[in-house]
N, C-alpha and C positions, 0 to 999 in steps of 0.2 A: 565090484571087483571080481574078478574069472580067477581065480589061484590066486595064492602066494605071490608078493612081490619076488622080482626077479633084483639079485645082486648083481653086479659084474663092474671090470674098470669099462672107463669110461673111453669112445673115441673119439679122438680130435675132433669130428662134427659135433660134439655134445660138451666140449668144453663154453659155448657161450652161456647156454641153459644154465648148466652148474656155477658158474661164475653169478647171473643172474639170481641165484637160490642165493648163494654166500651173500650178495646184496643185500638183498631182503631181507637177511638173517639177520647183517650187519644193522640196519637199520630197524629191527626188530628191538635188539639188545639195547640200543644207543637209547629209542623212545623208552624203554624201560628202566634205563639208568644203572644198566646192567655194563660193565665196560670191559667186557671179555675182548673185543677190537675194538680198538682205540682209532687208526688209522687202517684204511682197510688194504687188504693186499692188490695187489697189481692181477689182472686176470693173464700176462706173461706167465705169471707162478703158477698157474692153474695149468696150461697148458706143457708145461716144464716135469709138473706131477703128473699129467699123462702118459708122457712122453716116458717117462718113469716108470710106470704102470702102477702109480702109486694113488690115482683118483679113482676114487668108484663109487658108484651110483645105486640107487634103490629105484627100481620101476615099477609102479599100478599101472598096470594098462601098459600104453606106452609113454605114459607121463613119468618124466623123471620128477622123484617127488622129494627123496635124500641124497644127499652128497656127504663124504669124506675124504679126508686123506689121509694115508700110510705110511710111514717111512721108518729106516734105522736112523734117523736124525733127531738127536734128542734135542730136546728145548732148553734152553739156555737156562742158568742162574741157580742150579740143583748137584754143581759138582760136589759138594758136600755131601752128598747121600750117595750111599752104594747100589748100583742098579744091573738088575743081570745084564748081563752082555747079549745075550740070545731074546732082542726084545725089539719090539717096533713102537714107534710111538704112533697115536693119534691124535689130528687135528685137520679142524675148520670141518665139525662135524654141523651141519645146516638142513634142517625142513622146510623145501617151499612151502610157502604163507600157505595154499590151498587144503598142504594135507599136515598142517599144527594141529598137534592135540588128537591125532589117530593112532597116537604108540610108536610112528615109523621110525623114531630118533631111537627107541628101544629095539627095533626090530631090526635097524642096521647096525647097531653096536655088538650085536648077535651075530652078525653077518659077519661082521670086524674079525668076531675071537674066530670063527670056524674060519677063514681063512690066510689068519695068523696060528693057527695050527697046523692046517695044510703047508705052512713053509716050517713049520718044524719049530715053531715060535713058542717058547714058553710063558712070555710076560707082555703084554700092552701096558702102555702108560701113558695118562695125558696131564697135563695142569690147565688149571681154568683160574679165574679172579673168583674170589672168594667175597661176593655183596650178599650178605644175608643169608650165608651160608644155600643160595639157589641151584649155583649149579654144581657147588661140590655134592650138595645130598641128591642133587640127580644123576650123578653119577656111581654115589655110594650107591641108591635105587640097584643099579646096574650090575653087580658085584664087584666093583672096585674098591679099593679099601687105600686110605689115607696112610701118605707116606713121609708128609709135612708139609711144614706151611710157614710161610716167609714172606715179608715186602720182596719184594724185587724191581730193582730200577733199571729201565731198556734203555738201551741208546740214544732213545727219544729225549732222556728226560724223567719221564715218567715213574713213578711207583705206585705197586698192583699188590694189593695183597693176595697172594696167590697158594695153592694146595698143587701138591703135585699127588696123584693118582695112579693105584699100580694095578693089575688086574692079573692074577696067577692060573697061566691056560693049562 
């Protein structure tokens, strides 16, 4: 690898790539019995998030290797908890399969806070399903810290036990 992966959003010719990552991602979790996506999202929504400027990618080389997404759109099922208002959430954070287990899911969550600060962002927050406590303590790893934790039932049907996640920038 020549430098530092490069951040940035991502453009509408790179939304199939990143969609293809969230695949694989998806399909990562499901074989592991991990049920952070249940149903996967439409690659519309991905593009919708670009269009946004709310997608952005991590590049080695010129390989897009991580994907995220950004937004003031909080995740459902947490109106019980008080949450700054000066806050972006995170979600559908994904490592292509080739470069799992290189740190880049840490090194773009690094990426996350430094350009939720640049908009004047005080707080990030995400929620994840809570199996074995996997991916709430990979996030605690991250500096995050536990804000609660609840079943929650989606529209679907479904109930997730789930951790909502706050990060103080």
């Amino acid at each position: 690898m020549n430098g530092p992966p490069i951040f940035r959003t991502l453009e509408s010719s790179e939304v199939e790539a990143a969609y293809s990552i969230y695949m694989d991602t998806f399909n990562w979790l499901k074989k592991k019995e991990i049920r952070q996506w249940l149903v996967p999202k439409k690659q519309e929504l991905f593009e919708k998030d670009r269009a946004n400027k709310g997608l952005y990618g991590l590049f080695v080389g010129n390989m897009l290797a991580c994907i995220a997404c950004m937004d003031i759109i909080a995740s459902g099922g947490w109106s019980d908890i008080t949450l700054a208002s000066n806050a972006l959430w995170i979600y559908r954070l994904a490592v292509a399969d080739f470069f799992r287990g290189r740190k880049l899911g840490e090194y773009m969550m690094e990426r996350l806070k430094d350009c939720a600060r640049t908009m004047n962002k005080s707080h990030l927050y995400l929620d994840c399903v809570d199996v074995d406590n996997f991916l709430p303590a990979y996030y605690e790893k991250l500096g995050f810290r536990r804000l609660g934790a609840k079943d929650i039932t989606y529209p679907s049907g479904n109930t997730f036990p789930m951790v909502l996640l706050e990060a103080v920038l």
